[in-house]
C-alpha positions in Angstrom: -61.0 2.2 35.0 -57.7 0.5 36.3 -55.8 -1.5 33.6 -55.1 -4.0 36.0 -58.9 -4.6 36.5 -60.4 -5.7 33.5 -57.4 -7.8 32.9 -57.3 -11.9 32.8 -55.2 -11.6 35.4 -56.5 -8.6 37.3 -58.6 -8.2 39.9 -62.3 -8.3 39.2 -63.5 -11.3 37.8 -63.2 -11.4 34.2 -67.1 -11.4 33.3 -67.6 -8.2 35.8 -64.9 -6.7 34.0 -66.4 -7.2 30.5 -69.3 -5.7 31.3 -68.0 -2.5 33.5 -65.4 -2.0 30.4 -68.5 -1.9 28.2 -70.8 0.4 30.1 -67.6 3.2 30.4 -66.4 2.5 26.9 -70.3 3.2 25.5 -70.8 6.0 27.8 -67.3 7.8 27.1 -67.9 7.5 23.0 -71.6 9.0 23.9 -69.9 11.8 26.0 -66.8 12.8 23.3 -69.5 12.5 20.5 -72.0 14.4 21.9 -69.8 17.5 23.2 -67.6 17.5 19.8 -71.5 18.1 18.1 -72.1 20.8 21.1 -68.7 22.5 20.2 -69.8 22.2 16.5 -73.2 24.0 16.7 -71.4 26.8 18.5 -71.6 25.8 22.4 -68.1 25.7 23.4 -68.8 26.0 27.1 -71.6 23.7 27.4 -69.1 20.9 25.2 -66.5 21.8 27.9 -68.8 20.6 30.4 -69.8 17.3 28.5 -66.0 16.1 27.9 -65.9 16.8 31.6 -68.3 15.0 32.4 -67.3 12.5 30.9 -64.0 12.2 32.0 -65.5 12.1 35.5 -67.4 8.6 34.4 -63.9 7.1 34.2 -62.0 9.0 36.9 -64.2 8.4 39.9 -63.9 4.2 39.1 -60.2 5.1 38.2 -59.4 6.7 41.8 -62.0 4.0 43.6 -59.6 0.9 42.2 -56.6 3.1 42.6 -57.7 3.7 46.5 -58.6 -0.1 46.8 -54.5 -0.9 45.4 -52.7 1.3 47.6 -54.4 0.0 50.7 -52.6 -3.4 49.3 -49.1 -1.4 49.4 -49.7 -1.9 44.9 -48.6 1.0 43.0 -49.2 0.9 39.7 -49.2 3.3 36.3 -53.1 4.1 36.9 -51.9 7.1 39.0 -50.5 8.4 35.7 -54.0 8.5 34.1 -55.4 9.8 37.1 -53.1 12.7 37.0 -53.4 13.3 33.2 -57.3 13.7 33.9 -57.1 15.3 36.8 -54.9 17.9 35.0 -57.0 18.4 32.1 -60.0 18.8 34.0 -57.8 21.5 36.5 -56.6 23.2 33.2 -59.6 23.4 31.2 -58.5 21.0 28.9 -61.7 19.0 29.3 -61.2 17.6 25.1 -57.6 16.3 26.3 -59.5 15.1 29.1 -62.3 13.3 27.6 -59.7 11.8 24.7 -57.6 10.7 27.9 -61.2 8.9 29.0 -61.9 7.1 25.9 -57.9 5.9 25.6 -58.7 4.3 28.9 -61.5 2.6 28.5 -61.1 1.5 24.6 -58.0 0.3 25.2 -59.7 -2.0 27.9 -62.0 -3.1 25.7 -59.8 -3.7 23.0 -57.8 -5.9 25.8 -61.1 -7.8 26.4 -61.3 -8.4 22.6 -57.8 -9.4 22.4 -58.0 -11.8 25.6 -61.1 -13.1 24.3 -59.5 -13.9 21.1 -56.6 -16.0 23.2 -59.0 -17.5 24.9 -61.3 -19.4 22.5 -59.5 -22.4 22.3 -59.4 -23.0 25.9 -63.0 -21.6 26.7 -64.4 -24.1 23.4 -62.6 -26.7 26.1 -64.7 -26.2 28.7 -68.0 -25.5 26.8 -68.3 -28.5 24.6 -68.1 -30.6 27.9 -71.2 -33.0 28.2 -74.1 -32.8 30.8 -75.7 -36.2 30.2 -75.5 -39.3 28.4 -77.3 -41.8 26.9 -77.2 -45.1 29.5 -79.0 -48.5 29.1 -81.2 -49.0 31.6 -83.6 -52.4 31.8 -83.8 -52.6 28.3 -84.3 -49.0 28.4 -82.6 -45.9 27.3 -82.2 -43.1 29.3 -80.5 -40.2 29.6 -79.3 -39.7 32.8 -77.3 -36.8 34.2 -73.2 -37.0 33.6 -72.5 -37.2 37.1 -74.6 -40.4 37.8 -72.3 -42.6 35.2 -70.3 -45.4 36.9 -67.7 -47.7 36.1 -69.4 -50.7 34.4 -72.3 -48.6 32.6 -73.2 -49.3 29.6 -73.4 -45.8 27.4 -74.8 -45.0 23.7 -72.0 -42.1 22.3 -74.5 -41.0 18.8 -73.3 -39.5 15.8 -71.9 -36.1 16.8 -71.8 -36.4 20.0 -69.0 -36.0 22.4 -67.5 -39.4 24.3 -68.3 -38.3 27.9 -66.3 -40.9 30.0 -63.2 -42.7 30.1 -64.2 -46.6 28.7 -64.0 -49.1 26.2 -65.8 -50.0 22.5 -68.4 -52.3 23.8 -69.5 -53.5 20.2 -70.8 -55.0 18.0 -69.7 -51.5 15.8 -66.4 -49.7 15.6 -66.3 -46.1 16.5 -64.6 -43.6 14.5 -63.4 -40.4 16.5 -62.3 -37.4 16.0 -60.1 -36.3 18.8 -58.8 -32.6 17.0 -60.3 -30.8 20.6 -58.6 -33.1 22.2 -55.1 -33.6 21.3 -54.6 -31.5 18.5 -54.9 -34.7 15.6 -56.7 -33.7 12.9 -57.6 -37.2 11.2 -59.8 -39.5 12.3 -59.2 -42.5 14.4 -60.9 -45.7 14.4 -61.1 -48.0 17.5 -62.5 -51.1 17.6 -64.7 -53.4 20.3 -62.2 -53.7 23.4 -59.9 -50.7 22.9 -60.0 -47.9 25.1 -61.4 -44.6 24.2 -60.8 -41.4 26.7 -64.0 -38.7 26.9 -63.9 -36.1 24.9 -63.2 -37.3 21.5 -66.1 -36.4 19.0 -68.1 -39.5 17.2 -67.4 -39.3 13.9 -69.2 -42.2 12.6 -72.0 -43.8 13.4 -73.5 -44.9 17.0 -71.2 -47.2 19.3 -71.6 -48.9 23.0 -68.9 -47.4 25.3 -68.9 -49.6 28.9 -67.6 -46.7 31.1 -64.6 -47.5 32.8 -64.5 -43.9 35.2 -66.6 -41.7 36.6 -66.8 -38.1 34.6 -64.9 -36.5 37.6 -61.8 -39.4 36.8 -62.2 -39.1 33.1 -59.3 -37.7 30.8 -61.9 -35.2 29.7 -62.6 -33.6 33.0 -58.8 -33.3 34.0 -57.9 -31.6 31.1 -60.6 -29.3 32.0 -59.2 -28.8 35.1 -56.0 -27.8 34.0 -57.3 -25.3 31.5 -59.2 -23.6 34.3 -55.8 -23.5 36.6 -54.3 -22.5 33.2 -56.6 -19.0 33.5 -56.5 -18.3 36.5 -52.3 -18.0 36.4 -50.2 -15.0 36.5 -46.9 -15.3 35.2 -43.5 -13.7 36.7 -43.5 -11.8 33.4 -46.5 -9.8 34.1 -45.1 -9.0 37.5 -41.8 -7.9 36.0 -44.0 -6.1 33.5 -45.3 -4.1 36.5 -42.1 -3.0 37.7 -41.4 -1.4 34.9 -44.1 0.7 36.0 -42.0 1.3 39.5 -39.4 3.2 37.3 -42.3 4.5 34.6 -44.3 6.3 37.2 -41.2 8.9 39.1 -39.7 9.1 35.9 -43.1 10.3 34.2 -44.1 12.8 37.3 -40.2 14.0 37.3 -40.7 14.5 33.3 -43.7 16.3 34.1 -42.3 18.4 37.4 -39.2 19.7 35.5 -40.8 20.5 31.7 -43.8 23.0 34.4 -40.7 24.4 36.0 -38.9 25.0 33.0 -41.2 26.8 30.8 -43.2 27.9 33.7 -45.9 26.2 31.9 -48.4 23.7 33.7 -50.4 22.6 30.2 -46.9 20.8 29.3 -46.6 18.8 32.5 -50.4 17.6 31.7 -48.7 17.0 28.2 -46.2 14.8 29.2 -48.7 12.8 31.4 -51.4 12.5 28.9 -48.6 10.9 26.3 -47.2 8.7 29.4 -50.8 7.0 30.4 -50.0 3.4 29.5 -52.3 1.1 31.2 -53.4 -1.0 28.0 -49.6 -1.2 27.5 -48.9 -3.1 30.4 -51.9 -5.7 29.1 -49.7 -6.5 26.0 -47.9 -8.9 28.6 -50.8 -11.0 29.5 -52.2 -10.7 25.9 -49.3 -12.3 24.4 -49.2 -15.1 27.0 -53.0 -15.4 26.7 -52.0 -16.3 23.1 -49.6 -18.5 23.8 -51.5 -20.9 26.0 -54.0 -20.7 22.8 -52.1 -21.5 20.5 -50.4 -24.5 22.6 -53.5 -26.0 23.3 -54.3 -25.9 19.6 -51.2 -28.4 19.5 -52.4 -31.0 22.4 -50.7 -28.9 24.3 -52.6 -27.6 28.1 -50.3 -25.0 29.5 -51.6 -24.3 33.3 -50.1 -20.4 32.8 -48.2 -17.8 32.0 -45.8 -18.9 34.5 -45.0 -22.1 32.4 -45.1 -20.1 29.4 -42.0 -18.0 30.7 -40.4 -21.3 32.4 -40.4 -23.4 28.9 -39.0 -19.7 26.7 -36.0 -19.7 28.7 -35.7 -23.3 29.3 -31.7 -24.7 29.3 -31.5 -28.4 30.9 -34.0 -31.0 29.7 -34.5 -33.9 32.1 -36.4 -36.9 30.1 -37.6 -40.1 32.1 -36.7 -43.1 29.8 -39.9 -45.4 29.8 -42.8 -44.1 28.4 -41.3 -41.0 27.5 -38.9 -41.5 25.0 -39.5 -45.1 24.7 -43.3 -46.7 23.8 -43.5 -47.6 27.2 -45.7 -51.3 26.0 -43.3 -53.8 25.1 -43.5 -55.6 21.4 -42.4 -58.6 20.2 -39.2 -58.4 19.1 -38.3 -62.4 17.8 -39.2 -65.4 19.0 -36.2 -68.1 19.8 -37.4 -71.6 19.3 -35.2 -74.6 21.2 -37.1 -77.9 19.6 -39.1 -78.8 16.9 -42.1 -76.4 16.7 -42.1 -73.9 14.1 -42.1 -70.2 15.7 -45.4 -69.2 14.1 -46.6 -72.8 16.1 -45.1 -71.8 19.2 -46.3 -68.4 18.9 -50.4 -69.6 18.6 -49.6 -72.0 21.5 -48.7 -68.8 24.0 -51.2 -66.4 22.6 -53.8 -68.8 23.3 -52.8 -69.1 27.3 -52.0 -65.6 27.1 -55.5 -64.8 26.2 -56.7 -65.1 30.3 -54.1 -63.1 31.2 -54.4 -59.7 32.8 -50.6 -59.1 32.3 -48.7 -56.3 30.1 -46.6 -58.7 28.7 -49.5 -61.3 27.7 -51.0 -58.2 25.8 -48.1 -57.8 23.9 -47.9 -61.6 22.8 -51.7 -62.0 21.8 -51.8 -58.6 19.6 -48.2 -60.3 18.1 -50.4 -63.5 17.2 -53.3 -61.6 15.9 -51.2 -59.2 13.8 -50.0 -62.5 12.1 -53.2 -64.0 11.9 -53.1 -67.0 13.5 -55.9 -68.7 15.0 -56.5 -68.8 18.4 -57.7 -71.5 21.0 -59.3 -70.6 24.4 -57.2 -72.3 27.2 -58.5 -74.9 29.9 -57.5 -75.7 33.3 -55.6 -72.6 33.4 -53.8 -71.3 36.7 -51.4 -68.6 36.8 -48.7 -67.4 39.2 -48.5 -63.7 39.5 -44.9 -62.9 39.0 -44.0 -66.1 37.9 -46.1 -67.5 35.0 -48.9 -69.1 33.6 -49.8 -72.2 32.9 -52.7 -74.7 30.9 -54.1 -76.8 28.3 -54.8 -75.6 24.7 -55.9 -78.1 21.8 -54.8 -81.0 24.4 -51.5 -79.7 24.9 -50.2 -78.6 27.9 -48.5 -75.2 27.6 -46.8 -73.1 30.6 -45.2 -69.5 30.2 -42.9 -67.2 32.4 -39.7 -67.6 34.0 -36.7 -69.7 33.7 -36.3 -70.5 37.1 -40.1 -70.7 37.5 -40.6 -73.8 34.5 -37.3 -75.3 35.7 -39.5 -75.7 38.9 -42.5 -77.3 37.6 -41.1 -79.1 34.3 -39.1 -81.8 33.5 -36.4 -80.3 31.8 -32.6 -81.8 31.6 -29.7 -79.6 33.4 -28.3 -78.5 30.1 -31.5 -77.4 28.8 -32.3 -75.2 32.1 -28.8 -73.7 32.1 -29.1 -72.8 28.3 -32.2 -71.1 29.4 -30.6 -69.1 31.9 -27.9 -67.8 29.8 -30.4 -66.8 26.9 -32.2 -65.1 30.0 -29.1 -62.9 31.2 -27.9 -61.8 27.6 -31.0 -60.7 26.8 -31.2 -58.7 29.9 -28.1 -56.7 29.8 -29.7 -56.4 26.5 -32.3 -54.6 27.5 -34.8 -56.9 26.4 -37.3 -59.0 27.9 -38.1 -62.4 27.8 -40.9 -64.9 28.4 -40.2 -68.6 28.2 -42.5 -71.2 26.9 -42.8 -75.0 27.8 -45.0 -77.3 25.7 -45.5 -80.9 26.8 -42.8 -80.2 30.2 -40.1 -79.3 27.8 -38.5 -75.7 27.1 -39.4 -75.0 23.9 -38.4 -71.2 23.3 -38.9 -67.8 24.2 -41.0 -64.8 23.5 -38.1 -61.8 22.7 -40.2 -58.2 23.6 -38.7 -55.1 23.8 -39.9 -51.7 24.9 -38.8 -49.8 21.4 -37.4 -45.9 21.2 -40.7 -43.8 19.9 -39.8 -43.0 16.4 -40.0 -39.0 17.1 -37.5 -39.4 20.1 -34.3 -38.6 17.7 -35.5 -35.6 15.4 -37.4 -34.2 18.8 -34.2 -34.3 20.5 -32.4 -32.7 17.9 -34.7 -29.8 17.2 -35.1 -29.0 21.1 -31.2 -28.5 21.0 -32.2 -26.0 18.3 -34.2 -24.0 20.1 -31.4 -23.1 23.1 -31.6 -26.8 25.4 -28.1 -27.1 26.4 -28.1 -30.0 28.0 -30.2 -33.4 27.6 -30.2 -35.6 30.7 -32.1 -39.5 30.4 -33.5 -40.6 33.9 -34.5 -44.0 34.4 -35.2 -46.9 36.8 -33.6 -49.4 34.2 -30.0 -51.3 34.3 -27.3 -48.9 33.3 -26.4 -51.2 30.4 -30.2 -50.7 29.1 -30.2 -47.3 29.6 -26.6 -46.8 27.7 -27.9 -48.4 24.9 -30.6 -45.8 24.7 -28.9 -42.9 25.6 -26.2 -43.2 23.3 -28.8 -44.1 20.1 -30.5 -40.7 21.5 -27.5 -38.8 21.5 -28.2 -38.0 24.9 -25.6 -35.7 27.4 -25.8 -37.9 30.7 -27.8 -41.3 31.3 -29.1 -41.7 35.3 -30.0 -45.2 35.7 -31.3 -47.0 38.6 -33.0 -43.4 39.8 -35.4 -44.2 43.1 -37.8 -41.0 42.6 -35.7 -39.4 45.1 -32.7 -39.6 43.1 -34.7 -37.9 40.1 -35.4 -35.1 42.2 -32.3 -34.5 43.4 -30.8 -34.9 39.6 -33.0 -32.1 39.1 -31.8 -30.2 41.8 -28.4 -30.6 40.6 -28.9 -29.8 37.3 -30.7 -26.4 38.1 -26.7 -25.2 38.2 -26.9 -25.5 34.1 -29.9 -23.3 33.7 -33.6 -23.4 33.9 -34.6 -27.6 33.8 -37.8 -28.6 32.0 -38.2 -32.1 33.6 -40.8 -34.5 30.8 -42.2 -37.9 32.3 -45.5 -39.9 32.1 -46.0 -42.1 35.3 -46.2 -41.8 38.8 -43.2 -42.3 40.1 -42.1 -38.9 38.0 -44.2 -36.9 39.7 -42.1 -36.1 42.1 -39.3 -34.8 40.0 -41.8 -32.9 37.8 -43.1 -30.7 40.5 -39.3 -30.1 41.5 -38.4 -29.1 37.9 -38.7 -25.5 36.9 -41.2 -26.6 34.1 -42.9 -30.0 35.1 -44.5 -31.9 31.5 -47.0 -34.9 31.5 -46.4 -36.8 28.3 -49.6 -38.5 27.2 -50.6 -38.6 30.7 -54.1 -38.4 31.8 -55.6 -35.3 33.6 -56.6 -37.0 37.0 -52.8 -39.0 37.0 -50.2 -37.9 39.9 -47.6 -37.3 37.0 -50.8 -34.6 35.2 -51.1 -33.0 38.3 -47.7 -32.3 39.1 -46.8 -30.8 36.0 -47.5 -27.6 34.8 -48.2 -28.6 31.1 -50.1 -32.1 30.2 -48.9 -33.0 26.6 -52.2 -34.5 25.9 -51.4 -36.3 22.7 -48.6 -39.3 23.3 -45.6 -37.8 21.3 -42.6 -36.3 22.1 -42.3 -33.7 19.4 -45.1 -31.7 20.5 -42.6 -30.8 23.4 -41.6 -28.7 20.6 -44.0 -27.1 20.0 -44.2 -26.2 23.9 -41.0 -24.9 23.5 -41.2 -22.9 20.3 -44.9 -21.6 21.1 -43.5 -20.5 24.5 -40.1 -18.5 23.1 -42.4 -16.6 20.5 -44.7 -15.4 23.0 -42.3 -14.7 25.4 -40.7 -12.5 22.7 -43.8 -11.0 21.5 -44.5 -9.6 25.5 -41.3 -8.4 26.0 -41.0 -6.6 22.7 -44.5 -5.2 23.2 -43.9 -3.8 26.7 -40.1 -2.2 25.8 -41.2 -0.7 22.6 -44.6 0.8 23.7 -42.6 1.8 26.8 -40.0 3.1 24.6 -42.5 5.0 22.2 -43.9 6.8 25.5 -40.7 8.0 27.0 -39.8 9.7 23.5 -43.3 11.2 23.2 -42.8 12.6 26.6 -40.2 14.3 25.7 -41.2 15.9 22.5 -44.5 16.9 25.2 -42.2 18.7 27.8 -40.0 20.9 24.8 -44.1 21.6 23.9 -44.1 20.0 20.3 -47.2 18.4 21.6 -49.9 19.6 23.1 -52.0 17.5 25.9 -55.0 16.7 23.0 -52.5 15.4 20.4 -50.4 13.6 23.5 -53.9 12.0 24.0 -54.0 10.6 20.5 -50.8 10.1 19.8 -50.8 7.5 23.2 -53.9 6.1 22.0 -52.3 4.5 18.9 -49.1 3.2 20.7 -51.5 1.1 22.9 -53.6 0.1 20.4 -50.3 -0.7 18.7 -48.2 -2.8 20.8 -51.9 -4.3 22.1 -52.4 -5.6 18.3 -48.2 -6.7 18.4 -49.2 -8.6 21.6 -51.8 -10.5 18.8 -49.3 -11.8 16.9 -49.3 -14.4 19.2 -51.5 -16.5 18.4 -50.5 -16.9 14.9 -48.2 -20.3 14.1 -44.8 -19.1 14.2 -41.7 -20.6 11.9 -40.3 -23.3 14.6 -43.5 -25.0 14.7 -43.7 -25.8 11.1 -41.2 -29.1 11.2 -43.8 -30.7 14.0 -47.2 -30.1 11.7 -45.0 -31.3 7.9 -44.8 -34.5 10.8 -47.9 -37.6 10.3 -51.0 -36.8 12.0 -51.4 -40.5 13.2 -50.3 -42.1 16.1 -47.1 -43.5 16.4 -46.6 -47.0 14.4 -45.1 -49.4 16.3 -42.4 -51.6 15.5 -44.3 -55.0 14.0 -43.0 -58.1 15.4 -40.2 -60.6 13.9 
């Protein structure tokens, strides 16, 4: 049986593999047991026949898949083993043989083990997925299939179970959810009636209406499951490099072999030095270690589509960040409140909350959660009629109250010329300031402004810091917003270059250019990056959902909204990438010196056998180290578990 076959990334199917490995490995441990008995009860020529016997069980597959590769133009170290067994069964060194047979196949099946092991965390991904929910129907519940949800249904998530579509807490109960599978949190979260919950979160608490807001195909749940399935069916440059090797392995192995025969005139040393050179479960130590790796990310809230990615991030150089969303919140706050007459702030406040509350925009979401996180009481408006892009206006408590734009109430109030132009100047510093404004009219007169800002996340500086730590070169801010804005940030982010104004054209081509400075890992969270993630070498999705243009694009989805888990990425990544390369040089390393010991015939074909056996089983195990936390994640987990605070209003 062909390495390459039973491996992830191989070329059966992974559960055809399992089982084939499983079958030969049974049969070959029947085969070496039952001759060494018949050799101990005094048979030696019927044991000779059962050891080659059963090295034919896993030569005829061997030759069959090496066949099948050559008529693809692949060459690979199989032809090695098949040498080493066709020696030993030319020679009549059928034990060699046999030993050769069971290296082979329990070195596949320790693969599958090892692969497996990798694997859990993404397979658990994919298995816990829901098949139906809980929906009210007439009065009724029933439990319809997944696939039949809609936007607007009204759902029942019980205790324990998993939340199986994008939607919101319908009420009257709070639901509590743990979202660990999810994003990598470990403490619970609570949401209450109106906040948005995504699928796949596990209720922690006790039952809660959910009003579906997706389908299960749109739902955060079903495009991170996507992503994990992409993620296993990668195959990274690394194992292809890892394959070369084999390109210079193989003539230097059969030259080895040619010159220790014509030396000592001796054919039982050439099968020597090919029995201690067969190293097909070495070249699995590759795809083991990045098996691992995508494990151990996703353990973080990490979903790594690949080897590939895992190589791209480990020798990663120029990091390309957008600016909103990504390093910023990317939802404004209140910031203060300016107040031009005789209301009191708090007054002024209750007046625009209360409008606000009809309001479908961002910034109107911002201003009510400002009012209710001082607790003031709110009125529902009358006669409202709003102005999209311009403002909003209506009664509340008999007092006619407008919001939005300078030049927008200058329109429709009766406001004096000085009053208007003050308003215009408070307008343009706080601009260039970065900072947005919402004015506010009470009775046709200015009476102040709502002062929001969109604030730096709190992990943006230490994140920055530590990813300059481990080898990024070069930190590049893109955004959309005025260059005075994005100064300001840059330069409180410690930042090497600020991009302002960028179309998402001109983020693409920043990435182009940058490409000059070493590998680019370009981070973003909207739409508008997507284009500029695909171009990067390494494409990440922060705290994007899994059916978004920006989740798509990118080759790892940072599930969980935080910047430091980039560091993880990037530490997770470099250790695995490590762990491969040491695991292919020094089992490769270990073979070359065993072959030569084999051609000055220090060992024999039988002991070659053995002594091969335990360098694959060796670097295989190595490859396992992988999935283990490694030192430069430690900082991000000493780090609070909860979601980012954010900055409470003035």
């Amino acid at each position: 049986m062909s390495a390459s076959a039973a491996s992830p990334s191989g070329r059966l199917p992974w559960w055809t593999a399992q089982r084939f490995a499983g079958v030969a490995f049974a049969l070959t441990v029947a085969g070496l047991t039952a001759g060494t008995l018949t050799w101990l009860a005094g048979y030696h020529h019927i044991a000779g026949h059962v050891w080659a016997v059963t090295t034919g069980l896993v030569l005829l597959p061997l030759l069959l898949d090496i066949l099948v590769s050559l008529r693809r133009g692949e060459v690979g170290v199989d032809l090695i083993a098949l040498f080493a067994m066709v020696g030993a069964l030319a020679f009549g060194e059928f034990l060699a043989g046999a030993v050769v047979a069971l290296m082979l196949s329990g070195g596949e099946m320790l693969e599958i083990y090892a692969a497996g092991r990798a694997r859990k965390e993404l397979a658990g991904l994919v298995e816990r997925a829901p098949r139906v929910v809980h929906r009210y129907e007439d009065g009724e519940l029933t439990e319809p299939a997944i696939d039949e949800v809609r936007p607007g249904d009204r759902l029942l998530v019980k205790p324990g179970e998993i939340v199986p579509v994008d939607g919101v807490v319908a009420g009257p109960a709070e639901a509590v959810l743990d979202e660990a599978a999810l994003t990598g949190e470990s403490t619970p979260v609570e949401r209450r009636p109106g906040d948005r919950v995504a699928s796949g979160g596990v209720n922690a608490g006790g039952p809660f209406d959910l009003r579906a807001v997706a389908t299960a195909a749109d739902s955060t749940y079903a495009g991170i499951v996507r992503l994990v399935k992409q993620a296993e069916a990668s195959r990274a440059p690394f194992v292809r490099l890892a394959d070369r090797y084999s390109l210079v392995f193989l003539p230097l192995t059969l030259l080895a072999a040619g010159l220790a025969w014509i030396v000592s005139g001796d054919p039982v040393r050439a099968l020597a030095v090919l029995v201690v050179a067969t190293p097909c479960p070495l070249i699995l130590a590759a795809p083991v270690a990045f098996l691992c790796g995508i494990s151990r990310a996703a353990r973080r809230g990490v979903i790594v589509k690949g080897g590939a990615v895992i190589e791209g991030l480990a020798r990663a150089r120029v990091l390309l960040l957008d600016k909103t969303g990504t390093l910023t919140q990317g939802v404004p706050v209140l910031s203060r409140i300016e107040v031009f007459g005789s209301l009191a702030a708090d007054e002024l406040l209750g007046l625009a909350a209360s409008l606000d509350q009809v309001s479908p925009h961002v910034l109107a979401a911002a201003i009510v959660a400002a009012a209710r996180e001082r607790g003031l009481a709110l009125s529902f408006p009358a006669e409202v009629h709003e102005q999209l892009g311009a403002g909003i206006e209506g009664r509340v408590d008999g007092r006619h109250v407008a919001l939005g734009r300078a030049s927008w109430l200058a329109e429709h109030d009766e406001s004096d010329d000085v009053l208007v132009s003050r308003l215009r100047d408070l307008h343009r510093s706080l601009a260039t300031g970065g900072l947005i404004n919402v004015f506010v009219a009470v009775d046709g007169q200015p009476a102040g402004a709502m002062v929001l800002e969109d604030p730096i996340r709190e992990d943006s500086p230490l994140a920055i810091r530590e990813l300059r730590r481990l080898g990024i070169v070069r930190v590049v801010m893109l955004t959309g917003d005025h260059p005075t804005v994005a100064q300001r940030v840059g330069q409180e982010l410690g930042v090497d270059a600020v991009l302002a104004e960028c179309s998402p054209a001109e983020k693409v081509a920043a990435v182009h250019r940058e490409r000059a400075a070493g590998a680019t890992v370009m981070v973003g969270d909207g739409v508008n990056d997507a284009p500029a993630l695909a171009a990067a070498d390494v494409g990440v999705a922060l705290g994007a959902r899994g059916a978004t243009a920006s989740s798509e694009a990118a080759d790892a989805v940072i599930v969980l909204d935080r910047l430091d888990r980039l560091v993880d990425a990037l530490a997770i990544s470099q250790r695995s990438h490590a762990i491969a390369l040491q695991s292919v040089l020094a089992g490769m390393g270990l073979s070359v010196a065993g072959m030569i010991v084999a051609a000055f015939g220090y060992l024999p074909p039988l002991a070659g056998a053995l002594v091969q056996e335990a360098i694959d089983v060796a670097v295989i195990l190595n490859a396992l180290r992988a999935l283990a936390p490694g030192r430069l994640e430690a900082w991000s987990s000493a780090l609070p578990t909860s979601p980012m605070p954010r900055r409470s209003p003035a």
